[in-house]
Structure formats: C-alpha cells, structure tokens
N, CA and C atoms as an extended XYZ file, in Angstrom:
474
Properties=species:S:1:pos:R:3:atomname:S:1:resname:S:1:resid:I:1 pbc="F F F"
N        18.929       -0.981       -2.376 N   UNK     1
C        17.501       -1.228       -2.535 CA  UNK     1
C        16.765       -1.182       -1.186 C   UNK     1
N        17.363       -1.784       -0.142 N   UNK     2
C        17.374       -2.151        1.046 CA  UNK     2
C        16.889       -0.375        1.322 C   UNK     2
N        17.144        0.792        1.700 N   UNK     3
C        17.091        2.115        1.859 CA  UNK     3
C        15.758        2.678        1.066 C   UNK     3
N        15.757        2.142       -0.261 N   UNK     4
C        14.838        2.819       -1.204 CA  UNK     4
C        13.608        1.896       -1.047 C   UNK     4
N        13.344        0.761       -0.250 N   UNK     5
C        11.767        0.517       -0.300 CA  UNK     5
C        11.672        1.214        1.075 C   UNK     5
N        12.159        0.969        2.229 N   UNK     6
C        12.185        1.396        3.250 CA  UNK     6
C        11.068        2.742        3.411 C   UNK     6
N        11.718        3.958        2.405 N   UNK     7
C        11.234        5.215        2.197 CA  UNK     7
C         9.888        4.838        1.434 C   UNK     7
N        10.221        3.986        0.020 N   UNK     8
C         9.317        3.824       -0.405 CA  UNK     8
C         7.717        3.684        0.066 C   UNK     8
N         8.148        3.056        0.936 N   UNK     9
C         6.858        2.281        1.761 CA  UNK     9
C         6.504        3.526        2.669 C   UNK     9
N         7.527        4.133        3.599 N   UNK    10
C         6.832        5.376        3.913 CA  UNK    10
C         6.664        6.154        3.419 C   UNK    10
N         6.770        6.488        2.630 N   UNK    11
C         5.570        7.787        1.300 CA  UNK    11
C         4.438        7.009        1.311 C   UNK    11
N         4.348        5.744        0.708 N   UNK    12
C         3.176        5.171        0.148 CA  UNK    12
C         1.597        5.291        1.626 C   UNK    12
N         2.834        5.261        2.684 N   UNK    13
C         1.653        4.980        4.517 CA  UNK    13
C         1.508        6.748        4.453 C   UNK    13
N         2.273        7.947        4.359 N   UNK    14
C         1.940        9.017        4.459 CA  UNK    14
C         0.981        9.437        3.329 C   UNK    14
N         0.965        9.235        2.140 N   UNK    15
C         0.130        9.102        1.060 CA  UNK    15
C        -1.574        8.863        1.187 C   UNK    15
N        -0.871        7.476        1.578 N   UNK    16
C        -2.904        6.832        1.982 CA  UNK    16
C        -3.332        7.171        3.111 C   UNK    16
N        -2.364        7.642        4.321 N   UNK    17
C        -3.405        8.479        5.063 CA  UNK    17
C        -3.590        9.808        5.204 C   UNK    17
N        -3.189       10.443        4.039 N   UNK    18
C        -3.868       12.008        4.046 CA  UNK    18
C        -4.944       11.476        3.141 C   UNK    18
N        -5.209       10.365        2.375 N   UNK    19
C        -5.641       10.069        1.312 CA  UNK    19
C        -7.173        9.738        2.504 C   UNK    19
N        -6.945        8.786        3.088 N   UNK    20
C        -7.995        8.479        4.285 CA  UNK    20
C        -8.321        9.335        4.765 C   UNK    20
N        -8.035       10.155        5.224 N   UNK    21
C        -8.654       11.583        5.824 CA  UNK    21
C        -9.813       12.642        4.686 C   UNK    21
N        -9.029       12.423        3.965 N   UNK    22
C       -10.367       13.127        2.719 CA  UNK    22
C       -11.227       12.041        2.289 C   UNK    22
N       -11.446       10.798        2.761 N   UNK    23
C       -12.093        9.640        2.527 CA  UNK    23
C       -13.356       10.047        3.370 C   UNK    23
N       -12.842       10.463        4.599 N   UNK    24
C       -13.498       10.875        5.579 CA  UNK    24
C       -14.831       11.814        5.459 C   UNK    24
N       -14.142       12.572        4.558 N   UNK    25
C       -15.165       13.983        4.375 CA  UNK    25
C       -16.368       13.325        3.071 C   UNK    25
N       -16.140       12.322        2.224 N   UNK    26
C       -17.116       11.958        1.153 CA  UNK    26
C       -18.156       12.169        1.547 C   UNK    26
N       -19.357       12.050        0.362 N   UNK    27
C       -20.960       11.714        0.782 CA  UNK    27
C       -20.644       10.474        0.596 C   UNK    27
N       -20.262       10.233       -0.502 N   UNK    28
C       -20.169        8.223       -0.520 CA  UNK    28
C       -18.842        7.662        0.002 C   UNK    28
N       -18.608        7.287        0.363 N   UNK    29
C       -17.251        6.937        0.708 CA  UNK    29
C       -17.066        5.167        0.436 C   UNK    29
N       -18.082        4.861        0.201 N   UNK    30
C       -18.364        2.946       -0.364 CA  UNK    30
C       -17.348        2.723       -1.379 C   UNK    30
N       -17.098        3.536       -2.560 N   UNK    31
C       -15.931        3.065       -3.377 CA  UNK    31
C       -14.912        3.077       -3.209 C   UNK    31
N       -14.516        4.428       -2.374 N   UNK    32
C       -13.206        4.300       -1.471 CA  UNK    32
C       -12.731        3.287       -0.394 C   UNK    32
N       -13.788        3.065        0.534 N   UNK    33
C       -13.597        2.213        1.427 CA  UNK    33
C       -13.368        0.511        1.158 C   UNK    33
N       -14.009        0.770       -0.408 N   UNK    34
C       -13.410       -0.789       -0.993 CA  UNK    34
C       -12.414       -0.991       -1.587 C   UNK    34
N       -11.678        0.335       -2.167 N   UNK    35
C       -10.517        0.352       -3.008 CA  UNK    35
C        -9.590        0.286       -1.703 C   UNK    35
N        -9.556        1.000       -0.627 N   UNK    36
C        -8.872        0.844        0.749 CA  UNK    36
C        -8.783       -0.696        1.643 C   UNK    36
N        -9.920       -0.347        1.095 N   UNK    37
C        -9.793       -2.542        2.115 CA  UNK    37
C        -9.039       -2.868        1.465 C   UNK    37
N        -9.109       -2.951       -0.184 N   UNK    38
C        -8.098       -3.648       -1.088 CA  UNK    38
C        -6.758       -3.949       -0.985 C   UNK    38
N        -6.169       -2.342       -0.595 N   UNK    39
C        -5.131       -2.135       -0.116 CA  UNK    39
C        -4.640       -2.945        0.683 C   UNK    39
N        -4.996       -3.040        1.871 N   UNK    40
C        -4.702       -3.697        3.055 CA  UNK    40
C        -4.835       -5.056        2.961 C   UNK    40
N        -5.877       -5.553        2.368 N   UNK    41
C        -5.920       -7.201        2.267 CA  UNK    41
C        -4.783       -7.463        1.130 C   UNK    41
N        -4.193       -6.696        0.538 N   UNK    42
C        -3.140       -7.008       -0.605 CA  UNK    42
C        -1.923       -7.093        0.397 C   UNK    42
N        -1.735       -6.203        1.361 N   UNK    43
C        -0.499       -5.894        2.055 CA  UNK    43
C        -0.482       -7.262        2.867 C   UNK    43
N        -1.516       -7.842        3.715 N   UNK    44
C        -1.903       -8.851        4.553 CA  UNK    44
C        -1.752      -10.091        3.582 C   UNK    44
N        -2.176       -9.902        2.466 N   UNK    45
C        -1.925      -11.630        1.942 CA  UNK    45
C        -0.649      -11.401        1.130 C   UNK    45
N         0.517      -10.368        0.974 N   UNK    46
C         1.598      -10.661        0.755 CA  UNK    46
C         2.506      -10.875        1.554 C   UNK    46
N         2.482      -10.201        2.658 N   UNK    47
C         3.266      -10.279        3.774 CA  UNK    47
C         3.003      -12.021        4.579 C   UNK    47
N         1.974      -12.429        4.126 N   UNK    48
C         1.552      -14.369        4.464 CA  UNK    48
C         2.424      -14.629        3.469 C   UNK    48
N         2.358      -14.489        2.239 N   UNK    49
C         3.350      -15.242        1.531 CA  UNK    49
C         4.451      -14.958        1.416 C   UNK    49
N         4.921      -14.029        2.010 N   UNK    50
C         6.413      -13.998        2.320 CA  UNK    50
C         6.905      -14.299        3.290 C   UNK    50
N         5.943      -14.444        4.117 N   UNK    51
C         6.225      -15.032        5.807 CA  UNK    51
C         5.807      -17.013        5.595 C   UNK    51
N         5.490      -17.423        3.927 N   UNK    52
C         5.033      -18.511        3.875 CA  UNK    52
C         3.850      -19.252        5.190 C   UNK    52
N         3.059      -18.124        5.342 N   UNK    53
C         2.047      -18.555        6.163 CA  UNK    53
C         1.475      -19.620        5.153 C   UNK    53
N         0.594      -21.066        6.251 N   UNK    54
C        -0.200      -21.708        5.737 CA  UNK    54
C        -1.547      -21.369        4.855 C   UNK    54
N        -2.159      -20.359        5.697 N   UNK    55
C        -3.178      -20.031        4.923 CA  UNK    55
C        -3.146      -19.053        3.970 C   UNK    55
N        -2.032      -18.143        3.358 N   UNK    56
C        -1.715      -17.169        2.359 CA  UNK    56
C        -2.673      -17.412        0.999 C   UNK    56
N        -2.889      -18.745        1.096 N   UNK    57
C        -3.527      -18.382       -0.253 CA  UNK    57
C        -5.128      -18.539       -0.353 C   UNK    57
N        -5.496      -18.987        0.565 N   UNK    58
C        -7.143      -18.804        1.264 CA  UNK    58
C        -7.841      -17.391        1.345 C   UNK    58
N        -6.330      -16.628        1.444 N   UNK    59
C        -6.923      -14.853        1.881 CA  UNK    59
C        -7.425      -14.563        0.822 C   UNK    59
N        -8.440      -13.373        0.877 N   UNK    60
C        -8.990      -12.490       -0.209 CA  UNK    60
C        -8.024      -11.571       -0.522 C   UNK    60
N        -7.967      -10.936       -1.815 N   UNK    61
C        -7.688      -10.052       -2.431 CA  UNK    61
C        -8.525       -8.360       -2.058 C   UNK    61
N        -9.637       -8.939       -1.441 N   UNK    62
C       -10.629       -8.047       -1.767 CA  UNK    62
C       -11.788       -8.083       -0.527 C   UNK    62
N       -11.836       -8.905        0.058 N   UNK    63
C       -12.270       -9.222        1.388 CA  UNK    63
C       -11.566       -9.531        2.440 C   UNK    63
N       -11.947       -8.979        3.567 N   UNK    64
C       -13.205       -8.182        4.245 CA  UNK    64
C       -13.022       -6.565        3.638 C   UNK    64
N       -14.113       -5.896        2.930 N   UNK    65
C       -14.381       -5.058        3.510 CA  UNK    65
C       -14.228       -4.194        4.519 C   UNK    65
N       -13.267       -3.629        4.993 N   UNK    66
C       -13.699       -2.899        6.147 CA  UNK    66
C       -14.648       -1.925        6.889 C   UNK    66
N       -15.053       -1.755        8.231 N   UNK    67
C       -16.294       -0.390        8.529 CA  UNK    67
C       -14.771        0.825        8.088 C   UNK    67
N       -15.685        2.084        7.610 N   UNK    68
C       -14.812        2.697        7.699 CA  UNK    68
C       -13.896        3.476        9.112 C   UNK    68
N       -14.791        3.442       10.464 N   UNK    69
C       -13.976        3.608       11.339 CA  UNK    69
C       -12.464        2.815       11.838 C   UNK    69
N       -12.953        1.759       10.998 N   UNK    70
C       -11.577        0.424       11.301 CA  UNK    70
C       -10.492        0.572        9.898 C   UNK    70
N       -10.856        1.102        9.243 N   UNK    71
C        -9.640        1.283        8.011 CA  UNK    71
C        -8.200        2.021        8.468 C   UNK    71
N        -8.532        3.078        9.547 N   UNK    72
C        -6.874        3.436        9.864 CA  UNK    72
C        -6.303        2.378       10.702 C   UNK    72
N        -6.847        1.752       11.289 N   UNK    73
C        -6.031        0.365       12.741 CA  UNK    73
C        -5.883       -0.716       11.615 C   UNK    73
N        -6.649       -0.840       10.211 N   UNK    74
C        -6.191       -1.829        9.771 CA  UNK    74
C        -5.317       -1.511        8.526 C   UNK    74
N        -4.992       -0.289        8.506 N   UNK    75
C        -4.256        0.354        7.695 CA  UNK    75
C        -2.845       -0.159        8.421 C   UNK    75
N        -3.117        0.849        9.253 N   UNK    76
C        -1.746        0.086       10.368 CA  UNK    76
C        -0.934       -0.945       10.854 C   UNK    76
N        -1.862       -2.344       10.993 N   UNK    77
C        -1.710       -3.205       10.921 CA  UNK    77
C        -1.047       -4.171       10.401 C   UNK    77
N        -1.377       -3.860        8.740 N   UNK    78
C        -1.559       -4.515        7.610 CA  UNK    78
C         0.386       -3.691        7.347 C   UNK    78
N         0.733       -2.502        6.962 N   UNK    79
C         1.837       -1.690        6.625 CA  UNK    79
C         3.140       -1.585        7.691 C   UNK    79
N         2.883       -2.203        9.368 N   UNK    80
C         3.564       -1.870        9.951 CA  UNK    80
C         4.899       -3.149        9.813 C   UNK    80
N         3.959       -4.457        9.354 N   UNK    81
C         5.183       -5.255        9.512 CA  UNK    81
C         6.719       -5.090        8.285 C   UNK    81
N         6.024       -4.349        7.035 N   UNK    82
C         6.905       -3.975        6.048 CA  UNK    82
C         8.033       -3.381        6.470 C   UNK    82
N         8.050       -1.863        7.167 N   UNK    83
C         8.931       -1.728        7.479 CA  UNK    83
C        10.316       -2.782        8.439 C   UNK    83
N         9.384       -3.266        9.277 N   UNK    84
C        10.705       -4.126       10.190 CA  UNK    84
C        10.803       -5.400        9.530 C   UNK    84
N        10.181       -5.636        8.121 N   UNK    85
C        10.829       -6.825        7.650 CA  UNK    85
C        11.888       -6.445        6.860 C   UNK    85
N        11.807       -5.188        6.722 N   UNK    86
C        12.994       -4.459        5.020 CA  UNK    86
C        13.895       -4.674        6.240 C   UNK    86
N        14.125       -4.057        7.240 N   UNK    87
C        15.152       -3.619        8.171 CA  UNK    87
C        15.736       -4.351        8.121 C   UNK    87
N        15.565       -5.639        8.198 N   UNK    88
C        16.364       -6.966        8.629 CA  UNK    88
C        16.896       -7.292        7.311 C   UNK    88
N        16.204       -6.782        6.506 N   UNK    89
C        17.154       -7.672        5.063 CA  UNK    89
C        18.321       -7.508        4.976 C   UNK    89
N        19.190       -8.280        3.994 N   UNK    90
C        20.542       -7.735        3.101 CA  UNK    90
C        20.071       -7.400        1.931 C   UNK    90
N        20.816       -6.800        1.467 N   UNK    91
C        20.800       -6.335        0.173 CA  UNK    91
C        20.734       -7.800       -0.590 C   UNK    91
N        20.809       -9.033       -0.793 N   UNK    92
C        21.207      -10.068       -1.303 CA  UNK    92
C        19.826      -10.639       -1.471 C   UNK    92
N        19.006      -10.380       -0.015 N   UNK    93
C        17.918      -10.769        0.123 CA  UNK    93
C        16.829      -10.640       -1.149 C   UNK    93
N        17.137       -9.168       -1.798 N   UNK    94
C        16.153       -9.106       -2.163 CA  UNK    94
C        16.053       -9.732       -3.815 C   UNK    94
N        16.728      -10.717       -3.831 N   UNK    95
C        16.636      -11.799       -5.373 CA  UNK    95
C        16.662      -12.633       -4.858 C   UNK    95
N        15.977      -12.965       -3.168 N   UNK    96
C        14.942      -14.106       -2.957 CA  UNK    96
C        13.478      -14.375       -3.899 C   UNK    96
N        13.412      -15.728       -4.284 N   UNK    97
C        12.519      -15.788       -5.591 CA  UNK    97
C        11.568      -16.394       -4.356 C   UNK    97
N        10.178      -16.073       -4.330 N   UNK    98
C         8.962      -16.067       -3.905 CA  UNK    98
C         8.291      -17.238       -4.823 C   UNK    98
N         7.431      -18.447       -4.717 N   UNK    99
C         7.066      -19.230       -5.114 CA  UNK    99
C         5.175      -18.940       -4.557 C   UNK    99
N         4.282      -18.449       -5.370 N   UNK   100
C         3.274      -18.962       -5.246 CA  UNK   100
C         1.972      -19.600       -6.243 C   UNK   100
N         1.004      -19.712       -5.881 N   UNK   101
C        -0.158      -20.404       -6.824 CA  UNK   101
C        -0.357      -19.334       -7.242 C   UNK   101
N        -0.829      -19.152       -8.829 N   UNK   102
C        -2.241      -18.452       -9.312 CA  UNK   102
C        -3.206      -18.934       -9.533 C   UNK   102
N        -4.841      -18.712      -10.295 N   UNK   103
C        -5.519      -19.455      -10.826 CA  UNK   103
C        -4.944      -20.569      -11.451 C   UNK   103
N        -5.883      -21.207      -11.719 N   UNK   104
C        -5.451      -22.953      -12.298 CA  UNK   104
C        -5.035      -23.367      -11.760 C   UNK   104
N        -4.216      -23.436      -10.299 N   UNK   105
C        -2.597      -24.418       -9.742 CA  UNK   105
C        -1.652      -24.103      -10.308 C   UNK   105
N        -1.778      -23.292      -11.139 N   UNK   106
C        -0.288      -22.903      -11.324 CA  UNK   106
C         0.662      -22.506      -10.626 C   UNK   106
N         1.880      -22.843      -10.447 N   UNK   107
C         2.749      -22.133       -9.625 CA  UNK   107
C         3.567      -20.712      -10.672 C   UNK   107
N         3.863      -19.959       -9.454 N   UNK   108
C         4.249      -18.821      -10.405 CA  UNK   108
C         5.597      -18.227       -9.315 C   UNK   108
N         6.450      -17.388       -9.766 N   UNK   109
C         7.704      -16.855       -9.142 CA  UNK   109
C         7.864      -15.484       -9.476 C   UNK   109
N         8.575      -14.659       -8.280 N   UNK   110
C         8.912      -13.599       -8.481 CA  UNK   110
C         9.413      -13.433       -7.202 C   UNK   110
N        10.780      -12.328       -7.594 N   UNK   111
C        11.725      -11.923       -6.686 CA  UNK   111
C        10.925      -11.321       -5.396 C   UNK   111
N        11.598      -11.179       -4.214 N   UNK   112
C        10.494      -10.255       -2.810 CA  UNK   112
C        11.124       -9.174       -3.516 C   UNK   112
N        12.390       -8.288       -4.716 N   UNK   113
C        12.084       -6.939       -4.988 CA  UNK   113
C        11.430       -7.115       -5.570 C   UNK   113
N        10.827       -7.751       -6.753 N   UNK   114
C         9.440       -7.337       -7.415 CA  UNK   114
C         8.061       -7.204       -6.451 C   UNK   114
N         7.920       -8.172       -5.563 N   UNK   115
C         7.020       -8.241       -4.651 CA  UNK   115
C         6.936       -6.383       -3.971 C   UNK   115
N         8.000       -6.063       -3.818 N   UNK   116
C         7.630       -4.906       -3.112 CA  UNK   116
C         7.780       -3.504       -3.870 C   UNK   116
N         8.022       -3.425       -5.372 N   UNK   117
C         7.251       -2.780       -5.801 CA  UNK   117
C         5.892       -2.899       -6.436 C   UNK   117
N         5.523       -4.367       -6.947 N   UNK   118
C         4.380       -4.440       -7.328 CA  UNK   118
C         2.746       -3.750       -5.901 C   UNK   118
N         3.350       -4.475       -4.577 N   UNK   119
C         3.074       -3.567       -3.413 CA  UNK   119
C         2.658       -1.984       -3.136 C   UNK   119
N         3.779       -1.392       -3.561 N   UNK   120
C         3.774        0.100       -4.042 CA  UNK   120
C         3.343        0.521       -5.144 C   UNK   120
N         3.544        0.170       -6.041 N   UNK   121
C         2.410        0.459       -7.507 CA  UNK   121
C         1.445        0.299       -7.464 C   UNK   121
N         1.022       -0.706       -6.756 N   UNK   122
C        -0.509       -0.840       -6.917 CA  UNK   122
C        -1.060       -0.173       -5.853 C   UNK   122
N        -0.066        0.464       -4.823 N   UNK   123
C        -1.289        1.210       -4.158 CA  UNK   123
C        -1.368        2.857       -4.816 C   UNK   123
N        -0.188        2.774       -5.260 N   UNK   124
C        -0.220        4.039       -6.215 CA  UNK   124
C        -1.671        4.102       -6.948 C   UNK   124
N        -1.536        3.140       -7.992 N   UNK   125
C        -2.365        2.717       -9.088 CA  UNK   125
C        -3.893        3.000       -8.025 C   UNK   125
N        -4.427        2.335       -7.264 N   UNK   126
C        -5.641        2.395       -6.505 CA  UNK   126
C        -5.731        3.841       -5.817 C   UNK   126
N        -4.697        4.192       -5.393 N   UNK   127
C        -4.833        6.035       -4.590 CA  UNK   127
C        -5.475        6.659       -5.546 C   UNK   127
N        -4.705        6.396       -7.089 N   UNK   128
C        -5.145        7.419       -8.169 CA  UNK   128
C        -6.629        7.277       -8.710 C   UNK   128
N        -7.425        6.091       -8.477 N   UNK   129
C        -8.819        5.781       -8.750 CA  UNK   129
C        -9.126        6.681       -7.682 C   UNK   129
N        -8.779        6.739       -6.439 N   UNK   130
C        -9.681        7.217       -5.216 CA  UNK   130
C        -9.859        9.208       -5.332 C   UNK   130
N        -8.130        9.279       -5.827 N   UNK   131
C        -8.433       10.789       -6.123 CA  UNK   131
C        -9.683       11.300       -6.975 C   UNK   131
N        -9.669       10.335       -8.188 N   UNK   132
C       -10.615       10.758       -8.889 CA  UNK   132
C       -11.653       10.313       -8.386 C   UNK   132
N       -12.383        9.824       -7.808 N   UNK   133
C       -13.571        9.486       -7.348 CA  UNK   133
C       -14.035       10.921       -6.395 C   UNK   133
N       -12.792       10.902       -5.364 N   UNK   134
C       -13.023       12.636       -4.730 CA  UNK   134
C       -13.244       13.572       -5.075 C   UNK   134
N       -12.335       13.983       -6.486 N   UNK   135
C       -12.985       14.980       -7.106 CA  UNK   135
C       -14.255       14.842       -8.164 C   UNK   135
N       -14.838       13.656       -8.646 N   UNK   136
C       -15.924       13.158       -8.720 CA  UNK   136
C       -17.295       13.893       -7.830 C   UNK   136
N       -17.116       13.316       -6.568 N   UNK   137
C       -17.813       14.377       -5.667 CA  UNK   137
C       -17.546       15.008       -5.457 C   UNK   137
N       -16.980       16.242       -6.278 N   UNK   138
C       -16.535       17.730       -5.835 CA  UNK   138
C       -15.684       18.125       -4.482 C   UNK   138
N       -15.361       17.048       -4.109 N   UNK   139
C       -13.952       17.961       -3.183 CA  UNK   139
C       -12.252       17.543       -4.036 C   UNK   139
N       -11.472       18.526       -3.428 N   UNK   140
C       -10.191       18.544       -4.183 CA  UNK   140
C        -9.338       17.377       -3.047 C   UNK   140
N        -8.962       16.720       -3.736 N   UNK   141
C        -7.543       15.944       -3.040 CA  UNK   141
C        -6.589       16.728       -2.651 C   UNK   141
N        -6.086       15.925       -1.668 N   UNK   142
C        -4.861       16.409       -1.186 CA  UNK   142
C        -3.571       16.287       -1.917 C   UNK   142
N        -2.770       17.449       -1.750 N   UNK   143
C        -1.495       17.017       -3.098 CA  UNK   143
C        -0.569       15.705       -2.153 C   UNK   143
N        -0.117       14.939       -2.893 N   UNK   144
C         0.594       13.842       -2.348 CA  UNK   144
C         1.609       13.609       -3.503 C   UNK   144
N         1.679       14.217       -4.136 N   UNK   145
C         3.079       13.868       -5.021 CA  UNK   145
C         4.430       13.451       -4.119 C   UNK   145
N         4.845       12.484       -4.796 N   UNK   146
C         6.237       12.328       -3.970 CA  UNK   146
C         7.479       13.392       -3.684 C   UNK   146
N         7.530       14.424       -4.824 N   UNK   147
C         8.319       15.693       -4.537 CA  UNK   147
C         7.571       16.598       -3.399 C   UNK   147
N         6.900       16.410       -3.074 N   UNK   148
C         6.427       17.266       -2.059 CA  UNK   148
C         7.049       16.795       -0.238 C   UNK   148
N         7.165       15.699       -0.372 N   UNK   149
C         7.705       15.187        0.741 CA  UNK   149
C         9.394       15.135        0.572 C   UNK   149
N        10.026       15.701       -0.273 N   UNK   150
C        11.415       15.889       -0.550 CA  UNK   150
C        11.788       17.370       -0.203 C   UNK   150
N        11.066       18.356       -0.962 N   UNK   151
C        11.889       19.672       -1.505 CA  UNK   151
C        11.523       20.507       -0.338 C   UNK   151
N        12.109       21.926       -0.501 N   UNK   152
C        12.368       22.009        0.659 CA  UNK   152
C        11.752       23.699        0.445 C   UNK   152
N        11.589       24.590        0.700 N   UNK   153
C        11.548       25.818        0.947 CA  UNK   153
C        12.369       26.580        0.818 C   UNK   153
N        13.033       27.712        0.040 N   UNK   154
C        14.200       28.748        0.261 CA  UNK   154
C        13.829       29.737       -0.110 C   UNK   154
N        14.393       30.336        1.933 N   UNK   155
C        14.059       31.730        1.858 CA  UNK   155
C        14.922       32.492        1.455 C   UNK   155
N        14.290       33.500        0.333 N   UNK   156
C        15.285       34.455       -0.259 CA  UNK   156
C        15.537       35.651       -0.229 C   UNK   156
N        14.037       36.033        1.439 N   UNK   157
C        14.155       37.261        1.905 CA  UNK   157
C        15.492       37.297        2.700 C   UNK   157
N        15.907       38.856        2.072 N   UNK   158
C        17.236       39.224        2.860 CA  UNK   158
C        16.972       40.483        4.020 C   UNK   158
C-alpha cells in the first residue's frame, strides 16, 4: 500500500498542476480557484489531524480562498508533506485508526488508508468539476488520465 499511495499522490500533484495551468488561461477562473483552495485546505486540515495538531479542527474545509498567483506555493505546501509522511510508514501503519469530531461532537474513525484515499478521490472528484467548468468556457482540458502517465510509445518503424 505503502508504494501505491506514494505514486498515488504523485499523479494526483502532476494532475492538478497541468490542471492549474489551464486555470490560468480562464476568463473566470473564481470557480476554479475555489474548488483549488478546497483542495489544499482539505490536504492542510488532514495532514493536522494526522499529525493530531491542536487546532485541526478549527481549520476550514473551504477557507482561505486563495489569490490565484498563490495557489501553486500553496499547492505545494499543502501536498509536499504527504509524500515524506508515506515514506516513513510500515505497511502496518496504515490500519492506524484516526479519531476525529464531525458535526454535533461526534466522534468519528477511520483508518490513515482510508484517509488517503478519501484525499485522492476527492481531488479526483473536484479536478473533474474544474474540467468541466473549462470546457464550459470553451477551452479543452488537458488529458490527465492516469494511463497516460504509465504507457509508453512503440516504435514500429523498421
């Protein structure tokens, strides 16, 4: 598992920033730039609660906003500690059960592997609003399928 978020997580950072780059080119770019903050404040208040920071549960879901010149440094930011926290795991690690609040006071649980695909799905899930919003305003997305970053080319000129 330990190997497969690792990658995981880098598709998902090569993904959202070709994804950011055609963010770039919008006339509006306001719905993107909020579905993108999203991103990042999701990555930032999970990585608090897995690091059991004090304030993890004070963070927004959804705030701040970012300017859009600051979305790649906080893109960065927010995605870089994932990788060197997988690194360190064991494989054992990852049916560590995570304890936090939801609405009401409730307490609620889930494994750090669920934590880190729910992580990756949902930025899946949010990329795919943003594509369509791009082609919304008439430009084409960039292909980002995950086979594209696998397969390979064969030349069959002889």
């Amino acid at each position: 598992m330990k190997n497969y978020f690792i990658d995981f997580f880098y598709f998902n950072d090569s993904a959202n920033k070709k994804l950011l780059n055609k963010i770039m080119a919008l006339p509006d770019k306001t719905p993107c730039i909020r579905l993108f903050s999203h991103l990042i404040n999701c990555q930032y208040k999970w990585m608090a609660r897995i690091t059991e920071h004090p304030e993890a549960e004070s963070m927004s879901w959804w705030e701040p906003v970012y300017f859009l010149e600051d979305l790649s440094g906080e893109w960065e930011k927010s995605f870089s500690p994932f990788p060197k926290y997988l690194s360190a795991l064991n494989e054992s690690d990852f049916s560590k059960k995570l304890v936090f609040p939801r609405p009401g006071n409730d307490l609620w649980t889930a494994t750090l592997e669920d934590v880190m695909l729910q992580l990756n799905y949902h930025s899946i899930h949010h990329r795919a609003q943003m594509q369509l919003l791009i082609r919304q305003q008439g430009l084409t997305p960039d292909p980002i399928d995950y086979i594209l970053t696998k397969y390979k080319r064969i030349d069959i000129s002889i």
